[in-house]
N, C-alpha and C positions, 0 to 999 in steps of 0.2 A: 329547497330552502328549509330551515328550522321552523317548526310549529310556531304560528302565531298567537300571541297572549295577548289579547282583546282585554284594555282594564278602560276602569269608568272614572273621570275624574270630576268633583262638582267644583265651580267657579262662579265669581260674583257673576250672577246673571246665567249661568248655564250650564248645561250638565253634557261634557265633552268625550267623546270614546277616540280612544286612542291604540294604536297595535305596538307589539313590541316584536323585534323578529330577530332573537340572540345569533349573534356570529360565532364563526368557527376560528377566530383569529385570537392575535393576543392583543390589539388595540381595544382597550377600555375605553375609549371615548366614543361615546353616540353616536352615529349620524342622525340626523333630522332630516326631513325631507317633505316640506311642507309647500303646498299651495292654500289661493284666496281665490273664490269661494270654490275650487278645485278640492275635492275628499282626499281619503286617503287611496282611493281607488285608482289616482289616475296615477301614481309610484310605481304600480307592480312590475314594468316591465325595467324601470331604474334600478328598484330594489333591487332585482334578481342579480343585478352584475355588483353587488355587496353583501354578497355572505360572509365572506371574514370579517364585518363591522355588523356587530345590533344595530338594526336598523328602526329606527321610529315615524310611525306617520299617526295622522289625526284628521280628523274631520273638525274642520273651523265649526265655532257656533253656527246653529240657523245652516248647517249646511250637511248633507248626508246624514250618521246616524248621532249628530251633537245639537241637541235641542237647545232654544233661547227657552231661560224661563222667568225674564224679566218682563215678555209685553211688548218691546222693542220693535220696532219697523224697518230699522237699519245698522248697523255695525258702524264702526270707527277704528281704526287701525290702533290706538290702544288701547281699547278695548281687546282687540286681537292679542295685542303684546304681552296684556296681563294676564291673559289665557296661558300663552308661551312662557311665562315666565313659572307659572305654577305648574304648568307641566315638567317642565325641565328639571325644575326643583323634586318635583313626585318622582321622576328618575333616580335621584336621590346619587348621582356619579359622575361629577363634579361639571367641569364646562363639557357641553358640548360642540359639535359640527354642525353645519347646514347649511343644505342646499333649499335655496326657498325664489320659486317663480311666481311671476305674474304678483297679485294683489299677496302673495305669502311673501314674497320680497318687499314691499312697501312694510308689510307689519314685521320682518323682521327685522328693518333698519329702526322700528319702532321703538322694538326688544332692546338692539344694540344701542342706542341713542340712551336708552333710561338703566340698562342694567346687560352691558361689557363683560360683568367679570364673567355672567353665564354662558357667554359663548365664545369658543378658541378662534374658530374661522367662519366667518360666513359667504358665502357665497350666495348672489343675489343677482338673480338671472331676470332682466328685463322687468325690473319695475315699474310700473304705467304712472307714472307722477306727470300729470299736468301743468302744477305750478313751477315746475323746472324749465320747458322746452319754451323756446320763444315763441310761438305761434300761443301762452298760455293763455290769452283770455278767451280764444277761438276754442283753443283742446278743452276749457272747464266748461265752454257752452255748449260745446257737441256732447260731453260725458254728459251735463245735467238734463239735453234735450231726450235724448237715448233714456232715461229713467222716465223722464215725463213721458215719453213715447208709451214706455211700461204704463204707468200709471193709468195714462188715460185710453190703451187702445190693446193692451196685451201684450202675451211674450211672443209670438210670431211678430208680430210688427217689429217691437223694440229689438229682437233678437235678427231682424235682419239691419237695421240699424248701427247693432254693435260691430256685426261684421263688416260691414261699408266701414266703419272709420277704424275700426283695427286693423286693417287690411290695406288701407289706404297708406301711398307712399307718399311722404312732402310736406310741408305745412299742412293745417289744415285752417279752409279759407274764414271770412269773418263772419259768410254768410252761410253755413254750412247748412244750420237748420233749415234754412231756406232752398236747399236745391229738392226738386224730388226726392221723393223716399223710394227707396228700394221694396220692389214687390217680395214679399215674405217668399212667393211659390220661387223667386229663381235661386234660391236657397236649399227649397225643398223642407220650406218651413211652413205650417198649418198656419192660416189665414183668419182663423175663425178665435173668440176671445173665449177662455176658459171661465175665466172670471176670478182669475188667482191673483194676488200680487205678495205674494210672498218665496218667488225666486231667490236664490242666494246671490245670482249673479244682478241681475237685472234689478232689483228689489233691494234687496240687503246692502250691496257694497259696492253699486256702481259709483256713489256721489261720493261717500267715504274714502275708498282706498284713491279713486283719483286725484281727490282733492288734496290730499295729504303733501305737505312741504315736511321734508327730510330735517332734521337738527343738526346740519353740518360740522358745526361746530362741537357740538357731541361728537359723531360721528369721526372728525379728524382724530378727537383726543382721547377715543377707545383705546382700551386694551386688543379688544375682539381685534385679527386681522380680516380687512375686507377684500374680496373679488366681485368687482361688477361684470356678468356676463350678459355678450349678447350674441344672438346666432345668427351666424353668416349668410344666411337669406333672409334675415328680418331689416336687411339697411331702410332705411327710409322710414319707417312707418312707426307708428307713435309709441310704442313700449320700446324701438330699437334708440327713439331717438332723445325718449324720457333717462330712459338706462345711460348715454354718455354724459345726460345732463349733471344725472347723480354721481355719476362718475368723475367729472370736472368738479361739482362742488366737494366732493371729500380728498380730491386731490392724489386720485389713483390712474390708472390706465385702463382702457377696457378691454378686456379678454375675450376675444373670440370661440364662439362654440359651435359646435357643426347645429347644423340645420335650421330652425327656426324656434319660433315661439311655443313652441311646444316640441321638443326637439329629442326631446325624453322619451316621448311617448311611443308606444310599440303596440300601436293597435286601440288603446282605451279610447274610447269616445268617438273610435271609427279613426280618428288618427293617426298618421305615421311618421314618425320624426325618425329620427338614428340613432336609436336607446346605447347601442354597443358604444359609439365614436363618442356620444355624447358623456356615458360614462367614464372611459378615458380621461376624458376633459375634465370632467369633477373632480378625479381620483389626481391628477395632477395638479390639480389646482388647491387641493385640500393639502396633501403635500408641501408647499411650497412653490411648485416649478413656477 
């Protein structure tokens, strides 16, 4: 791949790093490739299969090497947006592309809901929006228990927490907070409290990016063309089934993509999705097909 150009951008509230990785191609337009509170570390194995497109990624505020320097204790999805919006513009080369998962997909329907003309296509891979899926006043009590979990007991506790309900296939019930909690160790998570709560995931944007209700109505009447993706072993479970919801309010179809909720991934974070097949899937969807 092209040398990457590590440049610094400062933003209301934060000072954000961001890479730039020029293509070999003749398409001018950007890709993006952003995740929430996912760095720009966990692209590398996406990236690779887009050398003929510059490719861009970032570290959200409060997350990897992009400090908050507001004070802040948590993030807002526009918050996030106006980040993206000043970076895009600092690219300075007119609309871009992007592919944006998990909480990067809630803030970039953010983006496209307030400011359209910045982006040509987006694609927006399983966004966890609670106030969408019918089960939502169970989905926003389990997101907000999973934070208090943080708050009051740590990130093992709360981090095996997150994985019980993101993982979880079907409604999710009224009394969730109330069944056992899952032991940290059958995770092969530390049991003991750091005494940190300044997580990105757990801390910063568990209550934020959930919480957030899409501007459909925005959203129908963009310029930006939208794809909702979701991957073929996520059926059931709460980002596959927030993703159709988004998908029925803006009035599109949802697009299937190999493997799961992290389906990109090619090893970061110990993970293994199907970076090749799921590249594919981008590269055609950005396309048109």
């Amino acid at each position: 791949m092209a040398e990457t150009d590590t440049r610094i951008l400062e933003t209301v509230g934060a000072t954000l790093r961001y890479d730039v990785r020029p293509g070999t191609g003749t398409d001018p337009r950007p890709l993006l490739l952003i995740g929430s509170p996912m760095d720009a570390s966990g692209f590398v194995s996406l990236a690779s299969h887009f050398t003929d497109r510059t490719v861009v990624t970032y570290d959200p505020r409060g997350a990897g090497r992009s400090e908050r320097t507001d004070g802040a204790a948590e993030n807002l999805p526009d918050e996030h947006a106006d980040d993206l919006v000043r970076l895009i513009e600092a690219l300075g080369a007119g609309p871009v592309d992007i592919f944006a998962s998990s909480g990067g997909a809630i803030n970039s329907l953010a983006l496209v809901a307030g400011r359209g003309d910045l982006v040509h296509t987006l694609v927006a891979h399983e966004p966890p929006s609670a106030q969408v899926v019918p089960d939502r006043e169970a989905a926003l009590a389990s997101c907000a228990d999973v934070h208090a979990t943080y708050q009051r007991e740590g990130w093992g506790a709360a981090m095996a927490k997150f994985i019980a309900l993101t993982s979880r296939t079907g409604p999710i019930p009224a009394n969730w907070a109330e069944e056992p909690a899952p032991s940290p160790d059958a995770f092969g998570l530390p049991t003991g409290d750091d005494g940190s709560r300044d997580d990105p995931l757990l801390g910063q944007n568990m209550r934020g990016c959930t919480s957030y209700l899409p501007d459909f109505p925005a959203l129908r009447a963009t310029s930006t063309r939208i794809v909702v993706a979701v991957g073929k072993e996520s059926e059931g479970t709460f980002a596959a089934r927030a993703a159709v919801a988004v998908a029925e309010g803006i009035g599109i179809p949802v697009s299937l993509y190999p493997s799961h909720h992290g389906g990109f991934l090619g090893g970061e974070f110990g993970q293994q999705g199907a970076p090749a097949e799921f590249a594919e899937a981008l590269r055609a969807s950005l396309a048109g097909a």
